[in-house]
C-alpha positions, -999 to +999 in steps of 0.1 A: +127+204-089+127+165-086+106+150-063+130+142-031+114+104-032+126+101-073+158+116-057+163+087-035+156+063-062+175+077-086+206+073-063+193+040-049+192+023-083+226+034-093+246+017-065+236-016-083+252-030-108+228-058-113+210-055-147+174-058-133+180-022-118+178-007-152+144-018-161+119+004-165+097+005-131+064+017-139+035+023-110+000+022-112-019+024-074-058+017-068-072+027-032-097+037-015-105+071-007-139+068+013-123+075+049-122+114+047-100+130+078-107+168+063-120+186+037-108+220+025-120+248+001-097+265-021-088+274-057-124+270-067-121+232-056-131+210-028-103+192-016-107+159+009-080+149+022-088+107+031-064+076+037-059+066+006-046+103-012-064+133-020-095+139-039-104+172-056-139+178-061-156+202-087-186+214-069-199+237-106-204+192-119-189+168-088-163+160-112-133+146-093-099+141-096-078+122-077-038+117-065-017+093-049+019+088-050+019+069-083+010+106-093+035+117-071+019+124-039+045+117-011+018+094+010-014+083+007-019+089+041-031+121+044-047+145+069-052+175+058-048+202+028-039+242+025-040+265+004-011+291-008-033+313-029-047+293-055-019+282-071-003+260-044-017+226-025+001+217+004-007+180+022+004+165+053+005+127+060+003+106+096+041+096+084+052+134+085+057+137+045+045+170+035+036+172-006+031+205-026+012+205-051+013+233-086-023+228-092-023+239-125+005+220-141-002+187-116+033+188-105+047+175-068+075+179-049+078+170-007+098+166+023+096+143+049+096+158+081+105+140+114+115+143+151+146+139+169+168+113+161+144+105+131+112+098+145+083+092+123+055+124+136+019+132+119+014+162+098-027+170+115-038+204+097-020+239+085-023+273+078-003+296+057+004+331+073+034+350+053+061+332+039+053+303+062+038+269+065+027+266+104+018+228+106+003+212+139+019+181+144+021+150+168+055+171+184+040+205+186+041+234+160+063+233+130+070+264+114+081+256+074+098+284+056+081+283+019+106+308+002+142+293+018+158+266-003+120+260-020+111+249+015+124+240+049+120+236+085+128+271+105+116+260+141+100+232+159+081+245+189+080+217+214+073+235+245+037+252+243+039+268+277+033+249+306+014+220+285+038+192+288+068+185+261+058+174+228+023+177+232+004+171+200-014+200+184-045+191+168-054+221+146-040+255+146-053+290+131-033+325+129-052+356+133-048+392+149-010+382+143-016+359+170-006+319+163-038+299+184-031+261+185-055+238+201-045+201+219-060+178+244-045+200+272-061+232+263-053+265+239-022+275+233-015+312+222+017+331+205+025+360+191+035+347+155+063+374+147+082+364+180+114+354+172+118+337+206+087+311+207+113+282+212+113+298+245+078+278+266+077+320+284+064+332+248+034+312+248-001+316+272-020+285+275-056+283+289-068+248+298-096+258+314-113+236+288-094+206+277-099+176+248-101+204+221-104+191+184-106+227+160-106+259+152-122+287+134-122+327+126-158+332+118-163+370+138-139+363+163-121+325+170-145+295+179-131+267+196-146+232+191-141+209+222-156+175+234-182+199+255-194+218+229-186+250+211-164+280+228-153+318+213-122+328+225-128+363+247-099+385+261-079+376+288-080+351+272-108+326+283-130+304+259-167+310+268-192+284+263-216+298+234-236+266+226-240+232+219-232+217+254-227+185+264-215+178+225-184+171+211-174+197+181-153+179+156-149+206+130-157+242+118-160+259+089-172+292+074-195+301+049-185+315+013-182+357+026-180+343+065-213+351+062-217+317+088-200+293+112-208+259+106-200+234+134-202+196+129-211+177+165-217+143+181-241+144+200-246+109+221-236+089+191-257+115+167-237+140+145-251+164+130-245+202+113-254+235+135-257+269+116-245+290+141-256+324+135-293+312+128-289+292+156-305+257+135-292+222+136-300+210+096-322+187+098-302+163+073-314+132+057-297+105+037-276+078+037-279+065+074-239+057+079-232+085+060-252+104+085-237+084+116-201+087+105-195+122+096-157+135+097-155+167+083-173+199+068-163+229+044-184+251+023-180+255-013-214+270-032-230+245-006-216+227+024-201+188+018-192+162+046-165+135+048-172+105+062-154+077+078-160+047+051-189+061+033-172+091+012-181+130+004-214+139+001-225+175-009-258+185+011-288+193-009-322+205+007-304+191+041-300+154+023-269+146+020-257+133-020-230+112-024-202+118-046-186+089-065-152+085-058-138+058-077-112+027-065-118-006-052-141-010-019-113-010+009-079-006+013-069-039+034-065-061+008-059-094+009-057-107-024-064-113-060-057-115-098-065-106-136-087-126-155-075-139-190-100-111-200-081-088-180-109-080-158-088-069-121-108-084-091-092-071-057-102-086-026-100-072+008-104-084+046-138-069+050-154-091+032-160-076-004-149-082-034-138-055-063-134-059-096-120-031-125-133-032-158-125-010-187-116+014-159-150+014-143-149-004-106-178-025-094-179-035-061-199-063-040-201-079-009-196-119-010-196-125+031-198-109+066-168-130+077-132-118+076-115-126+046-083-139+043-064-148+013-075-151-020-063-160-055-083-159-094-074-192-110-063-203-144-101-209-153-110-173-141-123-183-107-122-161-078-114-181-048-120-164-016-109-180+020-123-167+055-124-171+088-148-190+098-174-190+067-151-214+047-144-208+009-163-189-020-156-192-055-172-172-081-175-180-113-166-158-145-209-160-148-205-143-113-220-176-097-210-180-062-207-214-047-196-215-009-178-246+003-182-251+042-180-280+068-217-293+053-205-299+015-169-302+015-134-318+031-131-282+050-141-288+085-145-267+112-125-260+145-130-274+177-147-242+192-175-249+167-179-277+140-193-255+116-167-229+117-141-232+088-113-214+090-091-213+057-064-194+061-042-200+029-050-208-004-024-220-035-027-231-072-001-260-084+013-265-115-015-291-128-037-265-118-052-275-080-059-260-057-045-261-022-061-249+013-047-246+047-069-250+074-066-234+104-067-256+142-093-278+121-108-304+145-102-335+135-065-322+127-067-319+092-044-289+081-044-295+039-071-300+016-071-304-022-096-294-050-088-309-083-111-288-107-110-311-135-131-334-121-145-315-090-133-342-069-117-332-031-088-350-012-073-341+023-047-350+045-046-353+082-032-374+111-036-407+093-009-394+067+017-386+101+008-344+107+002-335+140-015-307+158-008-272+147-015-237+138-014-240+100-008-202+081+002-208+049+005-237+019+025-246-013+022-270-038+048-281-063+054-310-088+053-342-063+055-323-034+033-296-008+039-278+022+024-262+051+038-235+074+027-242+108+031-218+133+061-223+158+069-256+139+085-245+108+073-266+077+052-298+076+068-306+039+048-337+018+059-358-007+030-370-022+041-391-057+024-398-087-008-397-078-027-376-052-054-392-045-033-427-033-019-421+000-001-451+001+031-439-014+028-403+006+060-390+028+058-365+056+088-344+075+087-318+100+116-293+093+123-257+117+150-246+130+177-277+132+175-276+097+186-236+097+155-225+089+156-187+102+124-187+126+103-216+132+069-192+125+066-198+091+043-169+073+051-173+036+057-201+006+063-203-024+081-227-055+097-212-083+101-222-119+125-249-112+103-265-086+127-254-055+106-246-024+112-212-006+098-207+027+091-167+043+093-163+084+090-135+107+127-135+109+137-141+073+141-161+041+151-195+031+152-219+000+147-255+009+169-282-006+145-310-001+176-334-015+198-330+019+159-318+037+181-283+051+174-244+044+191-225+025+189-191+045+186-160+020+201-127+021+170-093+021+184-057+015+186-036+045+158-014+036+133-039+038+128-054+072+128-094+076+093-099+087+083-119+057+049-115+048+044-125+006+061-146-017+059-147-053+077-157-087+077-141-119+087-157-153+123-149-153+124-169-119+131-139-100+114-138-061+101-113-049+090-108-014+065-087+003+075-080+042+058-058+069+084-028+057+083-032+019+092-050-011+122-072-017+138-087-054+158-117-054+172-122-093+175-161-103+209-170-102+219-149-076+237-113-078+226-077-060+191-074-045+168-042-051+142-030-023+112-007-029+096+014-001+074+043+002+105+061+012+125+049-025+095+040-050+057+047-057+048+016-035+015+024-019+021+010+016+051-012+033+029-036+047+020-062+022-003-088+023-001-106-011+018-108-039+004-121-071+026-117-104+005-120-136+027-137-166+005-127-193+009-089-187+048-091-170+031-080-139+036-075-100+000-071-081+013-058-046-014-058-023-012-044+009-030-027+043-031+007+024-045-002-012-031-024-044-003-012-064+007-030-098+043-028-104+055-033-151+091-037-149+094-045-187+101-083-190+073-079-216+072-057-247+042-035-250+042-043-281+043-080-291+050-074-331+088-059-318+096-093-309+127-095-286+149-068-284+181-056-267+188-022-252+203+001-252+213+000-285+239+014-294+251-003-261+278+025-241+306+007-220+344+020-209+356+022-176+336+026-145+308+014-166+280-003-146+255-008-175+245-039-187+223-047-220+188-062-210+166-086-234+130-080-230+119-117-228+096-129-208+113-162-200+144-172-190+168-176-217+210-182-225+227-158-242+257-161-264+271-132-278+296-132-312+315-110-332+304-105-366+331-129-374+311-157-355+337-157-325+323-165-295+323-134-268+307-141-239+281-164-222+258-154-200+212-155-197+188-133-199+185-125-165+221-112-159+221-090-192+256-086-211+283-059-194+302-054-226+330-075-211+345-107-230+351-141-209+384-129-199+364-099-183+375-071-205+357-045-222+355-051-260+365-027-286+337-008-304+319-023-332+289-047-341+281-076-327+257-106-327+234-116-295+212-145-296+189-165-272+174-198-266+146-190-245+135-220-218+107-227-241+130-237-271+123-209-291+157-190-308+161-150-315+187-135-323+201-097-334+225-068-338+238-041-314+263-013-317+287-011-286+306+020-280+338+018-261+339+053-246 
């Protein structure tokens, strides 16, 4: 079965007839998997189900291995995972996509699952019972048919009782035949072969005790609740039966049930209670580890998920931790390869992670909030925050920090010494740009020319006025700034930088058709045309007639522009708050890719950062970093450049085009083999087997050739086939 997600882009892809859409689009994800919402035990694995995919632990060696949807997971948000024997995984995510898994072969399929009229819900925990899936979710029960169609939704039960509509059910168990959910309004109880539970009359609630979290068949069922630990007695009732005046956040059982296991907060302390002995482990270990416990199972030994530190198996009561890898968070903010190809990812929180031969090392560069970032074309990481100013480390991992006291970047008028550097951008004789945020004097861009090491800045003497600077662009002759709610502050600053003499400033929002006048995204492309990104869409710039251009997104992207970037065809691509957007040069049919359509790790970007040496898009986003090949480079540099397919099939209804994998732009003539010319088009736009007269040409050889924007020629053969 194909994924339902490959599906979608199978189908997506061949609506367009613009050649782009045949290139090969080939994932790779990196997240981090250190906030654990449940752990599992099953198929002789521990599986942790975190925010950034699933992670299957070995307990015989604490060998992992791990998934995300570049794998073919359907989210990387995920809550929890079930067993079907132990040969099938199930997952749920907060977004409702529900992923099996064939454990042996690695294979995935899902579903996404949602509420009326579409609503996104949350997948929270499951249990098998039968042939079916029952799934507390965000809308009540779900009951998923596993044999029906491979797997679909029988019955939603909305109304538990007398709990009101849609009430969210936080875990569930069956047992005794009896289906036992628990929610923040109490238990709610079923008989699970009732054909008639859509009716609220088949279910008994008791919410005698409310805010419960779990649930467990140790002897009988145990209840976890904010107030401690409960067994569920006839009538039925939950009596207290210890732990009082703690909140239970998860149960498990012992290998043979031979003990319940209940993990507690206890006025800010969590800790582990063995229930039968009646003992609360005296752990030891990594304090946050200790302090931000999630979830337990027991697997030859009991392990713990945290919230930001990991798993940890518990040893002698001292908790070990178990090396996950990826980069150090998920909210990412920026980044780069190295001409050495080393991958350095960094993310708000104030660390910086960089991949190496496909081992990650991670450090901490500030406490302040990062903000952007870029690695230059010297192999500098540049790092801007909020409030600590700039770091730049060195490819000797020197770290230099550039504040108020030894550099042009002031701080704001709250405090002097806080600079707040908010954007960051290279130019095309290699500069680099800041934006500086409500910097007091007003002073929104300053300029680092590594050459020489020598800073310049611009402020009110050169005409800008007050504003909430974002975001910065630099060009050939020309720079901008996006200020917030007063579109573009666009400079024209001649032959040389450092003279101001010469320099000309304009203000230019919405008069001049510019779609919103928050600006939260610039770029220039190859041919030095500016493109400015808003909350409310995309324009280009025609600094001749000083108007926008406004640009058309697809529909499956939302217009909340959030990333621009280039690559070296001259293509744009653009990151929004609900996915990722291409723009060919030269105009023609727009692709989008979602989590919904593609292997994108998250629709909320940050940063987009396209890499020419490799032909590649870094993506990174709130959820993690996902690097995007779409072939405008050979992986093999010896093949030269080729066209494909070859042979080349066209005839009627026909909506392929042959590609040239170049990794510039290019024009294209195509001949017969008698030298007459066919057709001219570029690189970009590809070759429809149609001659200038826009017919399909008969079957045979003919002769393709290029001059590429740097001057160089290639040329070759390809076999059309006139079907």
């Amino acid at each position: 079965m194909i994924p339902g997600k490959l599906i979608t882009f199978i189908l997506a892809l061949s609506l367009f007839s613009v050649p782009l859409a045949a290139q090969q689009f080939d994932w790779k994800n990196y997240t981090n998997k250190e906030t654990v919402t449940s752990l599992a035990s099953f198929a002789g694995y521990v599986w942790a189900a975190t925010t950034g995919g699933v992670v299957r632990l070995d307990p015989d060696n604490d060998s992992v291995l791990t998934y995300m949807n570049s794998d073919g997971l359907g989210s990387t948000l995920i809550n929890f995972a079930a067993p079907l024997g132990d040969s099938i995984a199930y997952f749920g995510s907060t977004g409702g996509v529900l992923s099996r898994l064939r454990i042996k072969t690695g294979e995935f399929t899902f579903a996404k699952l949602q509420g009326r009229e579409g609503t996104t819900i949350s997948l929270n925990s499951a249990v098998v019972a039968g042939d079916f899936l029952w799934i507390a979710s965000s809308v009540g029960i779900i009951k998923y048919d596993l044999i029906r169609h491979g797997g679909e939704v029988k019955e939603t039960y909305r109304n538990l009782g007398d709990f009101p509509a849609e009430t969210a059910v936080r875990d569930l168990v069956v047992s005794g035949g009896r289906i036992i959910a628990v929610t923040a309004a109490g238990l709610a109880i079923a008989d699970a072969a009732s054909e008639f539970l859509l009716d609220p009359n088949e279910w008994t609630t008791v919410s005698a005790v409310v805010n419960l979290n779990c649930v467990a068949v140790y002897d009988d069922v145990y209840v976890g609740a904010n107030t401690g630990l409960y067994q569920l007695l006839p009538g039925p009732v939950l009596q207290s039966v210890g732990l009082a005046n703690a909140a239970v956040l998860d149960l498990t059982t012992a290998s043979g049930n031979t003990e319940l296991f209940a993990l507690f907060n206890r006025s800010g302390s969590r800790g582990i209670l063995a229930y039968t002995a009646d003992q609360e482990l005296p752990l030891t270990g990594n304090a946050d580890a200790l302090k931000n416990m999630t979830g337990l199972t027991s697997n030859r030994g009991l392990f713990v998920g945290t919230s930001g530190s990991g798993i940890y198996g518990i040893t002698n009561n001292e908790l070990q931790s178990i090396e996950v890898p990826g980069p150090a968070a998920n909210d990412l903010v920026g980044g780069g390869y190295s001409s050495a190809g080393l991958l350095h990812v960094i993310a708000r929180d104030g660390t910086l992670s960089t991949l190496s031969d496909g081992d990650w090392k991670r450090q901490s560069i500030t406490t302040k909030e990062q903000l952007a970032g870029i690695v230059d074309r010297d192999d500098n990481v540049w790092i801007c925050t909020f409030g600590g100013g700039v770091y730049r480390l060195n490819a000797a991992n020197e770290l230099a920090n550039f504040t108020y006291s030894n550099s042009p970047l002031i701080g704001i008028q709250q405090d002097a010494t806080a600079s707040v550097v908010n954007g960051i951008y290279q130019d095309p004789a290699g500069r680099i740009w800041f934006s500086l945020f409500q910097a007091n004097p007003h002073r929104p861009m300053v300029v680092f020319d590594p050459s020489d090491s020598a800073w310049t800045w611009f402020d009110a003497a050169d005409g800008f006025v007050v504003g909430n600077n974002q975001v910065i662009a630099a060009g050939v002759g020309t720079a901008v700034v996006g200020v917030d709610d007063q579109g573009i502050a666009f400079l024209r600053f001649g032959s040389d930088l450092f003279n101001h003499v010469d320099d000309q400033l304009g203000y230019f929002s919405r008069s001049r058709r510019l779609p919103s006048a928050i600006v939260t995204a610039l770029t220039y492309d190859r041919d030095n045309r500016l493109w400015v990104g808003t909350n409310q869409g995309l324009a280009r710039f025609d600094d001749d007639i000083e108007f926008f251009i406004p640009a058309s997104l697809p529909a499956e992207v939302n217009s909340e522009i959030t990333a621009l970037a280039v690559d070296s065809r001259n293509n744009l691509w653009v990151g929004t708050t609900g996915g990722l957007a291409l723009l060919p040069d030269g105009g023609g049919d727009t692709l989008a890719f979602t989590t919904a359509n593609s292997e994108l790790v998250s629709d909320q970007i940050e940063s987009l950062v396209y890499d020419e040496p490799s032909g590649r898009l870094l993506i990174f986003t709130r959820n993690g970093l996902s690097i995007l090949d779409y072939s405008l480079v050979d992986g093999d540099a010896s093949s030269g450049v080729v066209a494909y397919p070859n042979p080349f099939r066209i005839g009627d209804g026909s909506l392929a085009h042959l590609q040239f994998r170049l990794d510039q732009r290019g024009d294209v003539r195509i001949f017969t083999v008698a030298g007459d010319l066919v057709r001219l088009t570029d690189v970009n736009t590809g070759w429809d087997g149609r001659n200038a007269a826009g017919e399909f040409v008969a079957s045979g050889v003919y002769i393709w050739e290029i001059k590429a924007e740097d001057g160089s020629r290639h040329h070759g053969k390809v076999f059309v086939v006139r079907r």
